[in-house]
C-alpha positions in Angstrom: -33.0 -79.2 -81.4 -35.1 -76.2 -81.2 -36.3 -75.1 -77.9 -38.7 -72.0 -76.5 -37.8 -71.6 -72.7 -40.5 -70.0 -70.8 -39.8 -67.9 -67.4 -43.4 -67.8 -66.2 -44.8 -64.5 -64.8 -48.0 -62.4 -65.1 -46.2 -59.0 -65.3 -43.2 -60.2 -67.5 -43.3 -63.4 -69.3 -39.5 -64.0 -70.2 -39.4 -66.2 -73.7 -36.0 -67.3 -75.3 -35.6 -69.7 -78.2 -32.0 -71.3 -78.3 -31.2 -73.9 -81.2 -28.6 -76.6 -80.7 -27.2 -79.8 -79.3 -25.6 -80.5 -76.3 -21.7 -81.0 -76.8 -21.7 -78.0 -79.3 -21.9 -74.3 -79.8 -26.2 -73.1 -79.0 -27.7 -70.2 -80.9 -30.2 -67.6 -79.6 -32.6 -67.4 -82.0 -35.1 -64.8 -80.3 -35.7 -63.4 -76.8 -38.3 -61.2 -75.5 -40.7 -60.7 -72.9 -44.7 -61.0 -72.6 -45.8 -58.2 -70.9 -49.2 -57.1 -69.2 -50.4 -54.6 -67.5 -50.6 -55.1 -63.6 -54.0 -53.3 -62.9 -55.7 -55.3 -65.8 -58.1 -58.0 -65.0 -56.9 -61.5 -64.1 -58.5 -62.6 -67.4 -57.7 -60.0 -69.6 -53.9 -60.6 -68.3 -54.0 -64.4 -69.1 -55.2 -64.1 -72.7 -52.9 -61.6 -72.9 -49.4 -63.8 -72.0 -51.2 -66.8 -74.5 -51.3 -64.5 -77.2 -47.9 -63.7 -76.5 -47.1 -67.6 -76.4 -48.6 -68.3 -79.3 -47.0 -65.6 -81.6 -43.9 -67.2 -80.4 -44.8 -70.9 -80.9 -46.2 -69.8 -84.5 -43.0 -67.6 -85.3 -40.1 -70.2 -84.0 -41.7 -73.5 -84.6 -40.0 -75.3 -81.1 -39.6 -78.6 -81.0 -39.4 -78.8 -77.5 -40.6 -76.0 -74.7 -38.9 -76.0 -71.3 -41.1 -74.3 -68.4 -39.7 -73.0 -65.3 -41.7 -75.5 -63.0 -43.3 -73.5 -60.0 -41.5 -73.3 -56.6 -43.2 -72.5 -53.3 -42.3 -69.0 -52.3 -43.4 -66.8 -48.9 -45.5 -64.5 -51.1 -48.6 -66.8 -52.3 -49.7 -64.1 -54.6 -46.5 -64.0 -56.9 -46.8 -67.9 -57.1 -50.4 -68.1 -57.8 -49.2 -65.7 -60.9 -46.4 -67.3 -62.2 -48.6 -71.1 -61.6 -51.1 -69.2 -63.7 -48.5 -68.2 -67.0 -46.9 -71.5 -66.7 -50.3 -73.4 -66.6 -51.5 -71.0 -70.0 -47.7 -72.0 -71.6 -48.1 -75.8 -70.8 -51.6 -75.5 -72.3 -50.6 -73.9 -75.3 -47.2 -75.8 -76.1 -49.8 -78.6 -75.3 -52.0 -77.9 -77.7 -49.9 -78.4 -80.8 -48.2 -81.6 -79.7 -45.1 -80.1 -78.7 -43.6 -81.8 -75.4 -43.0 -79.8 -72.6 -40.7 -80.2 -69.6 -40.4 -78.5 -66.2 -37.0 -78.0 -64.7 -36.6 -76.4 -61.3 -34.6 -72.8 -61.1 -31.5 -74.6 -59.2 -31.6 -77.0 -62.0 -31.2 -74.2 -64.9 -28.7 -72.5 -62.7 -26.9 -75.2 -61.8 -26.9 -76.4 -65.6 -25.8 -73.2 -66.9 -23.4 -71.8 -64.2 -22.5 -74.8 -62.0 -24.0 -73.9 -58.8 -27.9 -74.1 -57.7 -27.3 -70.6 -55.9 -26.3 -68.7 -58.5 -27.6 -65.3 -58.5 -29.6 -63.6 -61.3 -26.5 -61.4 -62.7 -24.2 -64.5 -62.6 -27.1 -66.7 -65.0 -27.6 -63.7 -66.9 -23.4 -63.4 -67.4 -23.1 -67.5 -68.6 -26.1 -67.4 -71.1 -24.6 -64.4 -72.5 -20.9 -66.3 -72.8 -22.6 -69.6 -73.7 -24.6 -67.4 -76.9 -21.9 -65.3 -77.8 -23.8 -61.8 -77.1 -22.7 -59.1 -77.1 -24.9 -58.1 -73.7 -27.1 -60.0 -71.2 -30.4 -60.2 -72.4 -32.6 -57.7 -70.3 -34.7 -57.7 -68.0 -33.8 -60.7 -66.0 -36.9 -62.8 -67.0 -35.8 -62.6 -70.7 -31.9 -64.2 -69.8 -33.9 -66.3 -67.5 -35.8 -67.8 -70.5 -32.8 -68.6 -72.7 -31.5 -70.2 -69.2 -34.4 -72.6 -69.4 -33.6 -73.7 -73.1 -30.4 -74.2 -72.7 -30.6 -76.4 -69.7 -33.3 -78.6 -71.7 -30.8 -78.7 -74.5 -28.2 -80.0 -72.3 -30.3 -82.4 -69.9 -32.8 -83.7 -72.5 -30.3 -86.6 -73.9 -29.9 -88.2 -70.3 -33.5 -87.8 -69.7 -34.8 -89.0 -72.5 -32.0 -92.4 -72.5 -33.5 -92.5 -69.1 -36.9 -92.9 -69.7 -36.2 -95.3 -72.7 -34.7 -97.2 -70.1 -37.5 -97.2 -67.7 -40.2 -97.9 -70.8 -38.1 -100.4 -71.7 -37.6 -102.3 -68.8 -41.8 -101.7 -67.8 -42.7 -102.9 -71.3 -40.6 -106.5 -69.8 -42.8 -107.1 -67.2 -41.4 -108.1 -63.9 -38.3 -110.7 -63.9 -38.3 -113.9 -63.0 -35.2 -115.8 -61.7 -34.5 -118.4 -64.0 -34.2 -122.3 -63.0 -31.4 -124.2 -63.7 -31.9 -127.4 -65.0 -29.7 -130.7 -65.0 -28.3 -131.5 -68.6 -30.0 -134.3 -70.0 -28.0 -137.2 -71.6 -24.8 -136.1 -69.6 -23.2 -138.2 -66.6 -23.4 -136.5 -63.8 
Protein backbone atom coordinates (compact mmCIF):
# COMPACT_ATOMS: atom_id res chain seq x y z
CA UNK A 1 0.00 0.00 0.00
CA UNK A 2 1.15 3.33 -1.10
CA UNK A 3 0.23 6.24 0.88
CA UNK A 4 0.80 10.30 0.67
CA UNK A 5 0.34 11.70 4.33
CA UNK A 6 -0.52 15.27 4.33
CA UNK A 7 0.26 17.60 7.49
CA UNK A 8 -2.01 20.52 6.49
CA UNK A 9 -0.64 24.12 6.88
CA UNK A 10 -0.57 27.35 4.71
CA UNK A 11 3.01 28.26 5.53
CA UNK A 12 4.52 24.62 5.42
CA UNK A 13 2.54 21.86 3.98
CA UNK A 14 4.45 18.65 5.35
CA UNK A 15 4.04 15.68 2.53
CA UNK A 16 5.47 12.13 3.15
CA UNK A 17 4.86 9.01 1.00
CA UNK A 18 5.57 5.74 2.99
CA UNK A 19 5.01 2.30 1.08
CA UNK A 20 4.09 -0.92 2.95
CA UNK A 21 1.92 -3.18 4.99
CA UNK A 22 1.14 -3.33 8.35
CA UNK A 23 2.95 -6.31 10.17
CA UNK A 24 6.19 -5.58 8.01
CA UNK A 25 9.10 -3.21 7.45
CA UNK A 26 7.50 0.54 5.65
CA UNK A 27 9.56 2.49 3.21
CA UNK A 28 9.87 6.35 2.89
CA UNK A 29 9.54 6.95 -0.51
CA UNK A 30 9.64 10.95 -0.51
CA UNK A 31 9.19 13.69 2.03
CA UNK A 32 9.04 17.30 1.54
CA UNK A 33 7.27 20.32 2.43
CA UNK A 34 4.86 22.83 0.43
CA UNK A 35 5.80 26.01 1.12
CA UNK A 36 4.22 29.69 0.61
CA UNK A 37 4.94 32.77 1.30
CA UNK A 38 3.12 34.27 4.45
CA UNK A 39 2.43 37.90 3.06
CA UNK A 40 1.00 36.45 -0.25
CA UNK A 41 -2.62 36.61 -0.91
CA UNK A 42 -4.96 34.02 0.54
CA UNK A 43 -5.56 32.85 -3.06
CA UNK A 44 -2.36 33.05 -4.47
CA UNK A 45 -1.27 30.81 -1.24
CA UNK A 46 -3.93 28.12 -1.90
CA UNK A 47 -3.12 27.50 -5.59
CA UNK A 48 0.15 27.46 -4.49
CA UNK A 49 -0.06 24.23 -1.71
CA UNK A 50 -2.51 22.42 -4.74
CA UNK A 51 0.17 22.79 -7.09
CA UNK A 52 2.34 21.42 -4.60
CA UNK A 53 -0.26 18.46 -3.96
CA UNK A 54 -0.57 17.69 -7.24
CA UNK A 55 3.10 17.36 -8.31
CA UNK A 56 3.14 14.93 -5.51
CA UNK A 57 0.02 12.94 -6.39
CA UNK A 58 1.34 12.90 -10.15
CA UNK A 59 4.97 11.91 -9.04
CA UNK A 60 4.14 8.99 -6.32
CA UNK A 61 0.90 7.64 -7.67
CA UNK A 62 -0.79 7.04 -3.75
CA UNK A 63 -3.18 4.66 -3.42
CA UNK A 64 -4.48 6.01 -0.41
CA UNK A 65 -3.89 9.82 1.18
CA UNK A 66 -4.16 10.27 4.94
CA UNK A 67 -5.02 13.93 6.09
CA UNK A 68 -4.30 15.29 9.41
CA UNK A 69 -8.13 16.01 10.27
CA UNK A 70 -8.46 19.57 11.80
CA UNK A 71 -8.54 20.10 15.64
CA UNK A 72 -9.97 23.16 17.39
CA UNK A 73 -7.10 25.21 18.69
CA UNK A 74 -7.14 28.81 20.81
CA UNK A 75 -5.80 30.62 17.72
CA UNK A 76 -8.72 30.57 15.05
CA UNK A 77 -6.46 32.01 12.55
CA UNK A 78 -3.88 28.98 12.38
CA UNK A 79 -7.02 26.67 12.13
CA UNK A 80 -8.82 28.48 9.56
CA UNK A 81 -5.26 27.89 7.62
CA UNK A 82 -4.58 24.47 8.10
CA UNK A 83 -8.87 23.80 7.48
CA UNK A 84 -7.98 25.64 4.22
CA UNK A 85 -4.71 23.14 3.01
CA UNK A 86 -6.50 20.13 4.20
CA UNK A 87 -9.83 21.12 2.38
CA UNK A 88 -7.48 21.93 -1.15
CA UNK A 89 -5.62 18.15 -0.29
CA UNK A 90 -9.08 16.39 0.13
CA UNK A 91 -10.16 18.09 -2.99
CA UNK A 92 -7.37 17.17 -4.99
CA UNK A 93 -6.73 13.43 -3.69
CA UNK A 94 -10.56 13.74 -4.49
CA UNK A 95 -10.32 14.47 -7.69
CA UNK A 96 -8.61 11.42 -9.05
CA UNK A 97 -10.53 8.88 -7.14
CA UNK A 98 -8.08 8.23 -4.55
CA UNK A 99 -9.74 7.69 -1.01
CA UNK A 100 -8.84 9.81 1.70
CA UNK A 101 -8.91 9.45 5.39
CA UNK A 102 -8.63 11.83 8.37
CA UNK A 103 -7.02 10.67 11.52
CA UNK A 104 -6.67 12.94 14.54
CA UNK A 105 -2.98 14.03 15.79
CA UNK A 106 -3.36 11.82 19.09
CA UNK A 107 -4.29 9.09 16.72
CA UNK A 108 -0.88 9.36 14.52
CA UNK A 109 0.96 9.78 17.75
CA UNK A 110 -0.50 7.36 19.55
CA UNK A 111 -0.09 4.83 16.38
CA UNK A 112 3.46 5.67 15.93
CA UNK A 113 4.87 6.22 19.44
CA UNK A 114 2.23 4.69 21.84
CA UNK A 115 1.08 7.57 23.62
CA UNK A 116 -1.57 10.44 22.33
CA UNK A 117 0.85 13.11 24.15
CA UNK A 118 3.72 12.52 22.47
CA UNK A 119 5.68 15.45 21.74
CA UNK A 120 6.88 16.58 18.28
CA UNK A 121 10.69 15.44 18.81
CA UNK A 122 9.47 12.03 20.25
CA UNK A 123 7.13 11.40 16.70
CA UNK A 124 9.88 12.79 14.78
CA UNK A 125 12.46 10.07 16.68
CA UNK A 126 9.82 6.78 15.94
CA UNK A 127 9.23 7.68 12.14
CA UNK A 128 12.79 8.00 11.82
CA UNK A 129 13.42 4.25 13.67
CA UNK A 130 10.28 2.85 12.05
CA UNK A 131 11.97 4.12 8.22
CA UNK A 132 15.39 3.29 8.99
CA UNK A 133 16.87 7.05 8.47
CA UNK A 134 19.48 8.07 9.02
CA UNK A 135 17.98 11.60 10.54
CA UNK A 136 14.47 12.91 11.47
CA UNK A 137 12.91 14.37 8.56
CA UNK A 138 13.02 18.27 8.97
CA UNK A 139 11.11 20.65 9.70
CA UNK A 140 8.52 18.99 11.97
CA UNK A 141 5.62 19.18 9.37
CA UNK A 142 7.66 17.05 6.94
CA UNK A 143 8.19 13.92 9.93
CA UNK A 144 4.65 14.89 10.72
CA UNK A 145 3.54 13.75 7.19
CA UNK A 146 5.28 10.42 7.05
CA UNK A 147 3.55 10.12 10.74
CA UNK A 148 0.23 10.36 9.00
CA UNK A 149 1.05 7.52 6.41
CA UNK A 150 2.25 5.30 8.55
CA UNK A 151 -0.66 5.38 10.92
CA UNK A 152 -3.09 4.82 7.75
CA UNK A 153 -0.85 1.94 6.89
CA UNK A 154 -1.18 0.46 10.18
CA UNK A 155 -5.02 1.34 11.04
CA UNK A 156 -6.49 0.93 7.52
CA UNK A 157 -6.89 -3.07 7.78
CA UNK A 158 -9.20 -2.81 11.02
CA UNK A 159 -10.96 0.09 9.51
CA UNK A 160 -11.56 -1.17 6.46
CA UNK A 161 -12.81 -5.11 8.14
CA UNK A 162 -14.85 -2.65 10.08
CA UNK A 163 -16.71 -1.03 7.62
CA UNK A 164 -17.18 -4.39 5.66
CA UNK A 165 -18.79 -5.32 8.64
CA UNK A 166 -21.05 -2.47 9.03
CA UNK A 167 -21.97 -2.65 4.98
CA UNK A 168 -22.50 -5.93 5.42
CA UNK A 169 -24.67 -6.17 8.20
CA UNK A 170 -26.81 -2.70 6.65
CA UNK A 171 -27.01 -4.43 3.28
CA UNK A 172 -29.14 -7.36 5.75
CA UNK A 173 -31.71 -5.19 6.67
CA UNK A 174 -32.89 -5.29 10.16
CA UNK A 175 -33.19 -8.87 11.98
CA UNK A 176 -36.00 -10.47 12.81
CA UNK A 177 -36.33 -13.10 15.56
CA UNK A 178 -37.16 -16.20 14.08
CA UNK A 179 -40.39 -18.44 15.25
CA UNK A 180 -40.08 -21.66 16.25
CA UNK A 181 -42.40 -24.00 14.90
CA UNK A 182 -43.74 -27.53 16.20
CA UNK A 183 -42.38 -30.44 14.02
CA UNK A 184 -44.97 -31.74 11.97
CA UNK A 185 -45.60 -35.60 11.84
CA UNK A 186 -43.73 -36.05 15.20
CA UNK A 187 -45.61 -37.05 18.69
CA UNK A 188 -45.31 -34.65 20.86
Amino acid sequence: MRVLGVDPGLTRCGIGVVEGVAGRPLTMIGVGVVRTPADADLGHRLVAVEQGIEQWLDEHRPEFVAVERVFSQHNVRTVMGTAQASAVAILCASRRGIPVALHTPSEVKAAVTGSGRADKAQVGAMVTRLLRLAAPPRPADAADALALAICHIWRAPAQNRLQQAVALHTSQGPRRPQKSHPSKGRPA
